[in-house]
C-alpha positions in Angstrom: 0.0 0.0 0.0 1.1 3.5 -0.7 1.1 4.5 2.9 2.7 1.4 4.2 5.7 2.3 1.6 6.1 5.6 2.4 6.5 4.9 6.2 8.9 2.7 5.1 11.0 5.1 3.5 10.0 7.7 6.6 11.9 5.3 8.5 14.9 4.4 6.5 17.9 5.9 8.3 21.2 4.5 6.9 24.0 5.5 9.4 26.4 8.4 8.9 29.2 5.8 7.5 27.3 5.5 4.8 26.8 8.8 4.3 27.6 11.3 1.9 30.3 11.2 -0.8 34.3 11.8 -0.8 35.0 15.7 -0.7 31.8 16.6 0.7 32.7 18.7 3.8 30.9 20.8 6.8 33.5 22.9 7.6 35.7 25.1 6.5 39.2 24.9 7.6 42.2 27.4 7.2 45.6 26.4 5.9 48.1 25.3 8.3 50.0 28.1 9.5 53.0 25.7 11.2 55.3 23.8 9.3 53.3 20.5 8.1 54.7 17.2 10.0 55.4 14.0 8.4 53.7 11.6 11.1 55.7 8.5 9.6 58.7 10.3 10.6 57.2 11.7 13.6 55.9 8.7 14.8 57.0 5.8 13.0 54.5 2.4 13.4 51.7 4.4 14.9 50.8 5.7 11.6 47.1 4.1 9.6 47.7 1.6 7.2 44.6 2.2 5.6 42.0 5.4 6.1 39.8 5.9 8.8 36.7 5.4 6.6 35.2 8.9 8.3 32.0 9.8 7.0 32.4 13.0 4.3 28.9 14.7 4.5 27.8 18.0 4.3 26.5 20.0 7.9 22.9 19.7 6.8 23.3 16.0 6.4 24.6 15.3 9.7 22.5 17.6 11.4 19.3 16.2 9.9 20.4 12.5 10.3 20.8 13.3 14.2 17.8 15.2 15.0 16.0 12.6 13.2 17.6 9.8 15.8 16.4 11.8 18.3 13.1 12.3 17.2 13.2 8.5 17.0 13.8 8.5 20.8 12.1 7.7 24.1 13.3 10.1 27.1 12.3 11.2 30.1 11.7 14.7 28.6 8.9 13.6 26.4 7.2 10.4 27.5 6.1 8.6 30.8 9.5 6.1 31.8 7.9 3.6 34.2 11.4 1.8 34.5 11.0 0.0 38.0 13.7 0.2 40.3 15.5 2.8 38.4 13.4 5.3 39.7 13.5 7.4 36.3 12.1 11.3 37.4 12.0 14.6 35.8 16.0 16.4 36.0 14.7 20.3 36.9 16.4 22.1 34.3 17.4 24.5 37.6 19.8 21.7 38.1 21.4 21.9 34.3 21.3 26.1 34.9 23.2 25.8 38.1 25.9 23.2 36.5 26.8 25.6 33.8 27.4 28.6 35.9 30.7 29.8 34.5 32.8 29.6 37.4 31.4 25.4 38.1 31.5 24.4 34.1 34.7 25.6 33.6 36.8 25.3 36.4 39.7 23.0 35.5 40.2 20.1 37.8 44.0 21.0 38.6 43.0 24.6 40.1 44.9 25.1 43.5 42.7 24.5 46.3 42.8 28.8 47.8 41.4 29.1 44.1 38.4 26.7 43.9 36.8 27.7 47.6 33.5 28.1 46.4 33.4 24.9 44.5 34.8 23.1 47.5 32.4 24.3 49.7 30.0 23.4 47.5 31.2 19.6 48.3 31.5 20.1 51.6 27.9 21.1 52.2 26.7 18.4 50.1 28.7 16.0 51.8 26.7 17.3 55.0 23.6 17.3 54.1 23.6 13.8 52.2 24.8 12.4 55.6 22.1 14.2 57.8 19.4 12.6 55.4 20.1 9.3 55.8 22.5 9.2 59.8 25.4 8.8 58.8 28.9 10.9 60.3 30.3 11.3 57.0 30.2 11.5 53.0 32.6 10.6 50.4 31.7 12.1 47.0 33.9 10.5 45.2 32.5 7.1 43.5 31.2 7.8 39.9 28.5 5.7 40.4 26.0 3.4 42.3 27.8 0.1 41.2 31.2 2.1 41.9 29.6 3.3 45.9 28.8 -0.7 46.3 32.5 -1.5 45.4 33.4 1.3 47.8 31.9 0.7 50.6 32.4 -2.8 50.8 36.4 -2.0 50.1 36.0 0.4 53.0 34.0 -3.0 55.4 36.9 -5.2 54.2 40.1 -2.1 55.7 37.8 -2.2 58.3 38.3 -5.8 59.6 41.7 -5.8 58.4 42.4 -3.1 61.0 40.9 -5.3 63.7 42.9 -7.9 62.9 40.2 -9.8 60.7 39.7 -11.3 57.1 36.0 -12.8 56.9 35.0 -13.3 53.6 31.1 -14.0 53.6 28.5 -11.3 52.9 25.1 -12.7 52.9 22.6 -11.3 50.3 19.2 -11.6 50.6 17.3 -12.3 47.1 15.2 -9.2 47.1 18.7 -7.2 47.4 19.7 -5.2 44.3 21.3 -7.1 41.6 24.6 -5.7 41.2 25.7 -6.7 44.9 27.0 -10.0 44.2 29.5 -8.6 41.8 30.4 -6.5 44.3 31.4 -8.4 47.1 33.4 -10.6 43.9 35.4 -7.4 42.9 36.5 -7.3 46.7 37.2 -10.9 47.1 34.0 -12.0 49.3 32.3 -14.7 48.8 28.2 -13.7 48.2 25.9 -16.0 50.4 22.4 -15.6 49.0 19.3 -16.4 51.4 16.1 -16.4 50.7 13.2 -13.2 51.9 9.9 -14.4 53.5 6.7 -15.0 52.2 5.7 -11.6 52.8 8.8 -10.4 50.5 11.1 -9.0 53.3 13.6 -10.7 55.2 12.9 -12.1 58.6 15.0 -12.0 61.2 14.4 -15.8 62.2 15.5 -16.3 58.3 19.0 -14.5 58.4 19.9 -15.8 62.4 20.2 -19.0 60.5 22.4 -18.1 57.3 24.3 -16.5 60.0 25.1 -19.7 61.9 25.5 -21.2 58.9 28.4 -18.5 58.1 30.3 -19.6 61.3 32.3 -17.0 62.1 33.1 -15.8 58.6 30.7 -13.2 58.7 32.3 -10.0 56.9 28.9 -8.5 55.6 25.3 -8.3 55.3 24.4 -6.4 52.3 20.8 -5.1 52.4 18.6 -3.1 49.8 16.1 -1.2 51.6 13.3 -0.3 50.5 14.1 -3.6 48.0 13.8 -4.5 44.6 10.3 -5.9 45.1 9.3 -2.1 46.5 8.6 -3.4 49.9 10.3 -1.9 53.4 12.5 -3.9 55.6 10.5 -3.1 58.9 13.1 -5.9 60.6 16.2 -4.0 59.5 16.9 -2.7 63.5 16.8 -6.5 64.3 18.4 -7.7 61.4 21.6 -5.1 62.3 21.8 -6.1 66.0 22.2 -9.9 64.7 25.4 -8.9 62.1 27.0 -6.6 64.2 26.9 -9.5 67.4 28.7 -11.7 64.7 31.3 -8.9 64.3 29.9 -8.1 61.1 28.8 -5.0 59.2 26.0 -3.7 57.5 25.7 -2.6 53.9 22.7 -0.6 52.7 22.5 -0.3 49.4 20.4 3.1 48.7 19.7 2.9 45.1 15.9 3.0 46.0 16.1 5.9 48.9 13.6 8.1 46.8 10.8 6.1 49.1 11.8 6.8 52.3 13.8 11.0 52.3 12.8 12.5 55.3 10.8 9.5 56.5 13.2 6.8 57.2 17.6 7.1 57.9 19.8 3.9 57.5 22.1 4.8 59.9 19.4 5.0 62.5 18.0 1.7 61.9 21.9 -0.3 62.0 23.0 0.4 58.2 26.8 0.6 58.8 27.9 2.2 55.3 26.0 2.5 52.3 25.8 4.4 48.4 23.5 6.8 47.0 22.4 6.8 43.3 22.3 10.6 42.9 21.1 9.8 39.4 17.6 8.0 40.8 17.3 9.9 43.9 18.4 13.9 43.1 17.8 14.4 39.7 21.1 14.3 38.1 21.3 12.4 34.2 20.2 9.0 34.0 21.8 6.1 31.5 23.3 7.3 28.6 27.0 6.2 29.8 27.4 10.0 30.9 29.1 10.5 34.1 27.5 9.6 37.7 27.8 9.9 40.8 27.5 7.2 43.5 28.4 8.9 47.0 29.2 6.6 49.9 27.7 7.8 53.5 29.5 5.9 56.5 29.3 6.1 59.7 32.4 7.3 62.2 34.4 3.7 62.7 34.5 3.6 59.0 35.6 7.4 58.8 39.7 6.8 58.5 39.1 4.3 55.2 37.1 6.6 53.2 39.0 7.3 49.9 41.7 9.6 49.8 42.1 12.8 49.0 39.1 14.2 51.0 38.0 17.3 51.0 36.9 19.2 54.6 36.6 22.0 56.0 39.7 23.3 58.4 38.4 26.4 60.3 36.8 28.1 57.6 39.0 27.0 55.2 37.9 24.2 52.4 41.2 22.1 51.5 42.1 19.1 49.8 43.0 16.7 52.6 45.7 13.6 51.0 47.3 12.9 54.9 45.1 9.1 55.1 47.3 6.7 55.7 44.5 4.2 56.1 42.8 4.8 53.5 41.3 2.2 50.7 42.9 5.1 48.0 41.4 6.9 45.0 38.5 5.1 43.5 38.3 8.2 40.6 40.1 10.7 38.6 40.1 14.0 40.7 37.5 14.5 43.1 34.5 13.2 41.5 31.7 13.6 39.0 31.7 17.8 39.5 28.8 18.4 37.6 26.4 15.7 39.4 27.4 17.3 42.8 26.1 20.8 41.6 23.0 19.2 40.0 22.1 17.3 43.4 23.2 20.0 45.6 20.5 22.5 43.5 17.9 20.0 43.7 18.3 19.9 48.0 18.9 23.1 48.1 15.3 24.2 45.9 13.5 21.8 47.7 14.4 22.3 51.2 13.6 19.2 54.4 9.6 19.3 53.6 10.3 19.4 49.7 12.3 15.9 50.4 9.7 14.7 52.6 6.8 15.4 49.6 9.0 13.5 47.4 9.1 10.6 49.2 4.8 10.8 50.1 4.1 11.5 46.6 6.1 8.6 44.7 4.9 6.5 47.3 1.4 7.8 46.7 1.7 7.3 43.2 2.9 3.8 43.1 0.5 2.6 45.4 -2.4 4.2 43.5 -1.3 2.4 39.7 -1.5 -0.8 42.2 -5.2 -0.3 43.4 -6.4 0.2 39.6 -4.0 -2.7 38.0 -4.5 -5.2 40.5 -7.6 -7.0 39.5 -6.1 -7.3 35.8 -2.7 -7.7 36.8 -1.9 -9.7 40.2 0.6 -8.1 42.6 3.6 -10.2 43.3 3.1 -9.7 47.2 0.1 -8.3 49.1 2.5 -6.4 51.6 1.7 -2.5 51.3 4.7 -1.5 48.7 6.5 2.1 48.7 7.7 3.5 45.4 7.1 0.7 42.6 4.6 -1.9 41.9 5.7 -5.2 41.2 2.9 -7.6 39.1 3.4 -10.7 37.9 2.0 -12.3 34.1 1.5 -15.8 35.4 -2.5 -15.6 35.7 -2.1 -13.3 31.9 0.1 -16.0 30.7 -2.4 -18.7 31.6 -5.4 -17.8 30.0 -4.0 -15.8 26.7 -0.7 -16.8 26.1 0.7 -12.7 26.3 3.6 -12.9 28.5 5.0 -9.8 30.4 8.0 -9.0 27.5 4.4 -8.8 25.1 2.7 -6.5 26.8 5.7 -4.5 27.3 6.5 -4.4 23.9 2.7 -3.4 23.1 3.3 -0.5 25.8 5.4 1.7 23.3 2.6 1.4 20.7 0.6 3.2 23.0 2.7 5.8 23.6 4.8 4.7 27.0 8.3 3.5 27.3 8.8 -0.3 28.8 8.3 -0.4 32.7 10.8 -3.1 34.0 10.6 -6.9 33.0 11.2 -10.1 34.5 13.1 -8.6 37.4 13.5 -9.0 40.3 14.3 -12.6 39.5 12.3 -14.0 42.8 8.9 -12.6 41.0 7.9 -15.0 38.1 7.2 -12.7 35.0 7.5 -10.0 36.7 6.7 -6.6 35.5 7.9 -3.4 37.9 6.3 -0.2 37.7 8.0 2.8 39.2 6.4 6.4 38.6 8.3 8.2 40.8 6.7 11.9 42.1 6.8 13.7 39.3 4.2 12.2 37.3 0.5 14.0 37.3 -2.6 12.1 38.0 -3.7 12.1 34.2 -0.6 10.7 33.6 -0.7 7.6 35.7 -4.5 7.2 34.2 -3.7 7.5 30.8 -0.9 4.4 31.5 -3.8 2.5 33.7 -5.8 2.9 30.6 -3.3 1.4 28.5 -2.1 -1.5 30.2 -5.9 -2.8 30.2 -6.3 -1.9 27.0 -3.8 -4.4 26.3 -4.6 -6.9 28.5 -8.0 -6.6 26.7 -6.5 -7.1 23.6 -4.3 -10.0 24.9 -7.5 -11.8 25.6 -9.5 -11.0 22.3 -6.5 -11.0 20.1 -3.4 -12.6 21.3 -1.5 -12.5 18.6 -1.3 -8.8 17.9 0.1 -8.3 21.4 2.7 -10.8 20.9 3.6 -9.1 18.0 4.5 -5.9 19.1 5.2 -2.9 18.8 3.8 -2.4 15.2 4.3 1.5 15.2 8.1 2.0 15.9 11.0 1.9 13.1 12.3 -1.4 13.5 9.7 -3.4 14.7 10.1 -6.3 16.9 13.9 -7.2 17.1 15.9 -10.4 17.3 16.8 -9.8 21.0 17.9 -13.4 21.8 20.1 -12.8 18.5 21.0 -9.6 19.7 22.6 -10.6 22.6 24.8 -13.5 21.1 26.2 -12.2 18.5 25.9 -8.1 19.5 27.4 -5.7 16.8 28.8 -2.9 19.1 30.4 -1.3 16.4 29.6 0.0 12.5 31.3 -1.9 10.0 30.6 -2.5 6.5 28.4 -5.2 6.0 25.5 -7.0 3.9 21.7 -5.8 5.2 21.1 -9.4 5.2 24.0 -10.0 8.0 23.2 -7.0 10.0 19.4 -7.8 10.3 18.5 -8.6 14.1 21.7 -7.7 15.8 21.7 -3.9 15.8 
C-alpha cells in the first residue's frame, strides 16, 4: 500500500558511515600556519595503514540524520518512563542552569585548592547534608556511580576488619537485594551468600539468624537493599543489624531505591553501617546514557579513617584538599569526582528544602500505590504487603489464560505511547513486570498508563496475537533480541543488510 511504503522510507535511516560522498565537507578549515609534519617520521609504526573510513557529508546531512535519531527516541523529557527500580524522574532544568554557571562548568580540575573555595564548599555542604538525610557521620563524594559506591563501601568494610585484625569473607545477600551486589562483594574478594526473603517479600529476622550460623564465624557483611527490589520496606532491619553486628559483622545498605523513604526513614538510625546513594535515581542528576555519575558513599564514624583519599573538609573556615590518610582504601576516581552531578544534586536539595524531600518521598509513594489499586484486579501483585515506590505484578494468571507474556505487553506498551516499565526482574517474581512512577508524574498521567495497560490486556485476551507481536508502530519493529545478545554488533562496520538484520 502507498502508505505502508512511504512509512517505510520515513523510516529508513542509513547511518552516517554511509553517508555522503568523498570531498563533501561541513567545515571550513584554514591552511596550516606551522610547518606540516610527516607523522611516519614523527611517529613511525603508529601511523594508519589504511583510512579511517570517516564519514564525508555536508552539515545539513549530519544535522538532519541526528535530530532525526532523536526524534526517533524515548526520554524522560517527552514520554512517561515507568522503569522500576530505576526510579526514572523529571531532572529540573534549575539543576542543568546551576551546573553551567561559568565559574562550576569551567573550572579546570587542577586549580589550586585557595582558588576553587566556592566549588569546594559546594562539596563540603553536600557531603553534610547527604549524611544528615540518611544518619550517617560522614560522606565521600567521590564514586562515579552506584555500582562504583557498592564497590566502595564494601572496600572500606573489608580495611575495616583488616584493621581489627580480621579477614571474613562472607556477605550474605538476601534475594530481594539489588542485583549488582554479588559482583560486588566478587570485585573485593568475598564470597556472596544468598538467602532467601519471607513470604511476605522481606527478610525475617528468624530467616537471616540462621544463614548467620550457617556463616560460622566468617561473617564479613550483610548487604541489604532497603526499601528492596520488590518495592517493599524492611521493617526488621533494627533486628536484622543487631544480629550482624553481634557476629562482628557490618551492614551494607544499598540506597539505590532511597527516593521512598527521604525524610521519613535514615539507614544509619536503623543499623545500616555504610552505604551508596544513586544521585542519578534519587536527586535528579542524568540518568543512563553512559554520561558520568555519581554514587556517593555515606559511613558512619568507625569507618571514617578508610574513606577514599584525598578528601576534601573543612579546616576552620577554610575548604582544603586533605591527601594525609594513611589508612585509606585510595582513589576510586580521577580528581574529586563527577563535579557536575554534585552541583546538580546539591541544587535539587537546596530548591526543595527538608519538607520538599519529605513530599518526594509521600508523593512517589502515593503514586505507586495508587497504579496498584487500579492494576490489581487485571494484573496480580507479586506480594500483598503495602509496597512504597514501585509496583511489582506478575503475568502468570495473563500468561495462563492468553498466552501474552509480560515481555508482550511491554513491547505493546510503546505502541501506546509509553516507554517499557521493568521486565522479568526482580528474578524471585515469576514474570515480573515493575512499575515505578516516581513523584513527578500527574494524576492524568498515571490514568492514561492505567488505561493502557488494560487496553492491552483486553487485547491480549480478544486478540493474542497482535500483542505478541509488538510494537507495530516504531521503526524497526520487533527485534531479534535473543540474537542480539549472542552475537551483538557494538560497532559500524561495512556489512551485507542481510547479515546485519537482528543484531543492531
Amino acid at each position: 500500500m502507498p502508505g505502508d511504503a512511504a512509512k517505510g522510507l520515513q523510516f529508513k535511516e542509513s547511518p552516517i558511515f554511509e553517508r555522503g560522498s568523498p570531498g563533501r565537507s561541513g567545515a571550513s578549515l584554514t591552511e596550516l600556519d606551522v610547518p606540516a609534519v610527516d607523522l611516519k617520521q614523527a611517529l613511525p609504526g603508529l601511523e594508519r595503514k589504511s583510512p579511517a573510513c570517516l564519514p564525508e557529508v555536508s552539515e545539513p546531512e549530519a544535522i538532519r540524520h541526528f535530530v532525526r535519531l532523536s526524534q526517533w527516541n524515548f526520554s524522560i523529557d517527552t514520554q512517561f518512563y515507568p522503569l522500576g527500580s530505576c526510579t526514572m524522574k523529571h531532572n529540573p532544568k534549575v539543576n542543568e542552569w546551576a551546573a553551567r554557571l561559568d565559574g562550576f562548568a569551567n573550572l579546570h580540575p587542577l586549580t589550586p585548592p585557595h582558588l576553587a573555595q566556592g566549588a569546594l564548599e559546594l562539596m563540603v555542604r553536600l557531603q553534610a547534608l547527604l549524611a544528615e538525610i540518611v544518619g550517617m557521620d560522614g560522606v565521600s563524594l567521590q564514586p562515579a556511580a552506584g555500582a562504583q559506591g557498592e564497590l566502595t563501601g564494601l572496600m572500606m568494610i573489608r580495611a575495616y576488619h583488616r584493621s581489627q585484625g580480621r579477614s571474613p569473607r562472607k556477605v550474605l545477600i538476601p534475594d530481594s537485594a539489588h542485583g549488582t551486589n554479588p559482583a560486588s562483594c566478587a570485585l573485593n574478594g568475598f564470597e556472596a551468600v544468598p538467602f532467601a526473603s519471607g513470604p511476605q517479600g522481606i527478610v525475617e529476622p528468624e530467616t537471616l539468624a540462621r544463614a548467620l550460623e550457617g556463616a560460622g564465624g566468617d561473617v564479613a557483611a550483610l548487604m541489604m537493599t532497603n526499601p528492596n527490589t520488590i518495592g517493599l520496606y524492611e521493617s526488621a532491619m533494627p533486628k536484622l543489624a543487631q544480629l550482624v553486628h553481634e557476629k562482628g559483622g557490618q551492614v551494607y545498605g544499598d540506597g539505590a531505591n532511597m527516593n521512598a523513604v527521604l525524610g521519613r526513614a535514615r539507614p544509619g538510625d536503623a543499623g545500616v553501617d555504610v552505604m551508596q546513594y544513586n544521585l542519578h535515581k534519587t536527586f535528579t542528576t542524568p540518568h543512563g546514557g553512559g554520561g558520568p555519575g555519581s554514587g556517593p558513599v555515606a559511613f558512619k564514624r568507625h569507618l571514617d579513617a578508610f574513606q577514599p583519599a584525598p578528601v576534601v573538609r573543612n579546616a576552620d573556615g577554610t575548604f582544603i584538599i586533605d591527601h594525609d590518610r594513611p589508612h585509606t582504601v585510595g582513589r576510586v576516581r580521577s580528581f574529586l569526582g563527577n563535579f557536575g552531578m554534585m552541583v546538580r544534586a546539591y541544587t535539587y536539595i537546596r530548591e526543595l528544602g527538608a519538607e520538599g524531600l519529605h513530599s518526594v518521598s509521600d508523593l512517589a509513594v502515593l503514586n505507586a500505590n495508587y497504579i496498584a489499586a487500579l492494576l490489581r484486579d487485571v494484573l496480580p501483585l507479586a506480594y500483598d504487603t503495602p509496597m512504597l515506590h514501585e509496583a511489582v505484578f506478575t503475568d502468570k494468571a495473563l500468561e495462563a489464560k492468553t498466552g501474552v507474556k509480560t515481555l508482550d505487553l511491554a513491547k505493546r506498551l510503546i505502541d501506546y505511547g509509553f516507554h517499557s516499565p521493568t521486565v522479568y526482574f526482580p528474578l524471585v517474581v515469576r514474570g515480573a513486570l515493575m512499575v515505578e512512577p516516581t513523584e513527578t508524574e500527574t494524576k492524568q498521567t498515571i490514568d492514561s498508563f492505567v488505561a493502557a495497560v488494560k487496553a492491552i490486556v483486553k487485547e491480549a485476551e480478544e486478540s493474542p496475537e497482535l500483542v505478541k507481536g509488538a510494537p507495530h508502530l516504531t521503526r524497526l519493529g520487533r527485534l531479534d533480541e535473543a540474537r542480539a545478545a549472542r552475537k551483538p554488533r557494538l560497532r559500524w562496520s561495512p556489512v551485507s543488510e542481510d547479515s546485519n538484520s537482528g543484531s543492531t
